[in-house]
C-alpha positions, 0 to 999 in steps of 0.5 A: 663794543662788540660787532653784531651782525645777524646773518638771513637769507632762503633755505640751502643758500649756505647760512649755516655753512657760512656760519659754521666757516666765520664763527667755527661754532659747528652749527648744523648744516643739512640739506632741507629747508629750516635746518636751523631751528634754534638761532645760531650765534657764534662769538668769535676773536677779530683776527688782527695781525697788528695785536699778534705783532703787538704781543709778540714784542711786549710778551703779554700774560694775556691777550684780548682780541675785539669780538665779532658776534654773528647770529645766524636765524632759519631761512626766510620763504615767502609768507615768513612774514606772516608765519610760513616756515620758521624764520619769522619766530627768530626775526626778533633775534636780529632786532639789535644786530647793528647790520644785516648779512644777506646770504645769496646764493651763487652756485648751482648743485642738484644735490642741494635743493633751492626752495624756489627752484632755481639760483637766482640771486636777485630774486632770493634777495627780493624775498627777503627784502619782502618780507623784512619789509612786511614785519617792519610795517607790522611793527610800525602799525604797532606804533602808529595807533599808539603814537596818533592817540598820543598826538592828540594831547596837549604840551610837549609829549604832544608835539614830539608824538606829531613829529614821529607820526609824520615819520611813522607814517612815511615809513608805512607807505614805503614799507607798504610798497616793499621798499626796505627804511634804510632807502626811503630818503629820511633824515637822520633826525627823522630816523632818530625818532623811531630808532627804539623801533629797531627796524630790521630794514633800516639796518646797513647790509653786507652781501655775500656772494656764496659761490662755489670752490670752482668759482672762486677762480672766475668769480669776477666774470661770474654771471650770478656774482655779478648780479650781486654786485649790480644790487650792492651797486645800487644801494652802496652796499659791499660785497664778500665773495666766499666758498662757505662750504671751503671756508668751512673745510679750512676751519676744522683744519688745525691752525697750522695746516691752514695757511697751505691749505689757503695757498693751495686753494689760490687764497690769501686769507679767511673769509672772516678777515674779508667779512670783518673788513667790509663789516667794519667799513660798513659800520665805520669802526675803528681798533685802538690798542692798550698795551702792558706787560699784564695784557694787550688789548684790542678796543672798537670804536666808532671812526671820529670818536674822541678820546673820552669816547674811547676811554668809555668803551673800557668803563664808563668812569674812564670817560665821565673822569678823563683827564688825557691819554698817552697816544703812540701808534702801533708801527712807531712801537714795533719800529722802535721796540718799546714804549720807552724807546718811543718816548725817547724819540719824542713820538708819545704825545699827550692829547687831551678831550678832543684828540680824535682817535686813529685806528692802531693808536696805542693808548693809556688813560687818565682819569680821576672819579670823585665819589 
């Protein structure tokens, strides 16, 4: 299960900076509205310290982090929705995102122009808000003649065309007021009737609070950071605080330099580690791990998932013919130094269909397929 998130926001708030920093991929930043004309998408290696420390004890042929996919679009304005600039064309590339990055920027550069004139955090995400909002209401009056013919025939298919109606419908009027589907209060059975719909503001967000390197420091008390963190607050949102135009400095450094670098610029990490923790709480993920002398791999799934479910995300035969799963956590393996050494210490435990999975279990599968 590969994470997808797509990445929007206004012309020269520092997408395809930031994008450049998370995904390393050198997509073009330029200083004038709609540099980026294609979509940008970067498939990037989930940094995890738990896989290194898990390789280096079992010395692997190979190892295999979890993957992270970005896709960053053109710049959204005012009227997208309706055609103006060229981020309307892409919004159809972030339709299957399973969240949503909005971009705001934070800092203030005269050299860097601003579509709108000034730096105002909550205003940008208003605009975009908007006109997500306006392209949804365009796909949902898409659905509604369809669905209201259909609600008038007989039987089944009748009935359920009535229930999504009622939700088509809902949808519209708040859509129509400018407030984005993931706000309008519905249930998820609700939701669940028009989730072939793919509504881009039904889609969980992560803001990002793009500031600059002088920043960083007073990032905390920042007025505009601020302002970012009021509108997280309200929707319960997370939010990343980054430098992208450093992080994106750090990422063309060999990968020895960049930890002094890091330390240097008074940080501990790469902003992909933070936007990874952030997106992975957001969307209730979770890593387990399949440990062997051939490969050491990092599999996501979703917290709460059970053994079976787990199983599938390697194929889809590990789930329909499970039978159980050998289960050791990672700490209990580089504590001890081996698999063999864990199960001597009664630590390796078999669990069967409803084991719930924790995050860093190392785990082997078994399963039978009849053909």
């Amino acid at each position: 299960m590969a994470l997808s998130i797509g990445i929007v926001g206004l012309p020269n708030v520092g997408k395809s900076t930031l994008f450049n920093a998370l995904s390393n991929a050198g997509a073009l930043a330029a200083n004038y509205p709609f540099a980026t004309i294609e979509p940008n998408i970067g498939i990037v290696p989930v940094p995890d310290e738990r896989i290194d420390q898990i390789a280096a004890l079992v010395k692997p042929q190979r190892t295999l982090f979890t993957t992270l996919e970005f896709v960053d679009i053109a710049g959204l304005v005012r009227g997208a929705s309706k055609g103006e600039g060229l981020g309307n064309q892409f919004l159809a590339n972030i339709r299957q995102v399973d969240a949503v990055l909005y971009v705001l920027r934070c800092f203030v550069d005269d050299n860097i122009t601003h579509v709108e004139g000034s730096v105002d955090p909550q205003r940008d995400k208003d605009v975009v808000d908007t006109e997500l909002c306006l392209k949804d209401l365009e796909t949902v009056e898409k659905r509604l003649d369809k669905t209201a013919r259909n609600a008038k025939g007989p039987g089944k298919e009748g009935e359920l065309a009535k229930l999504e109606l009622a939700v088509l419908v809902k949808l519209k009027d708040k859509l129509d007021q400018g407030i984005p589907a993931r706000a309008h209060g519905l249930f998820k059975e609700e939701m669940d009737l028009v989730r072939d719909l793919f509504l881009l503001t039904d889609k969980p967000v992560l803001y990002i609070a793009n500031v600059s390197e002088g920043q960083l420091a007073t990032a905390a008390t920042d007025p505009l950071v601020m302002k970012v963190f009021e509108i997280a607050a309200k929707e319960k949102a997370e939010v990343v605080v980054l430098a992208a135009a450093l992080e994106a400095e750090i990422q063309q450094l060999p990968e020895a330099d960049r930890p002094s670098f890091l330390k240097d610029s008074g940080l501990t990490e790469p902003g992909l580690n933070k936007v990874v923790r952030a997106g992975y709480k957001m969307l209730g993920l979770q890593t387990y791990f399949t440990v062997g002398e051939k490969e050491v791999r990092a599999w996501t799934i979703h917290k709460g998932d059970k053994a079976p479910a787990a199983a599938g995300v390697i194929h889809t035969d590990f789930e329909k013919g499970f039978i159980k799963a050998e289960v050791m956590s990672w700490k209990d393996l580089l504590t001890h130094g081996s698999e063999a050494a864990v199960r001597e210490k009664g630590l390796l435990r078999v669990e069967g269909k409803e084991y719930v999975v924790q995050d860093g279990d190392c785990m082997h599968f078994r399963f039978n397929v009849t053909t």
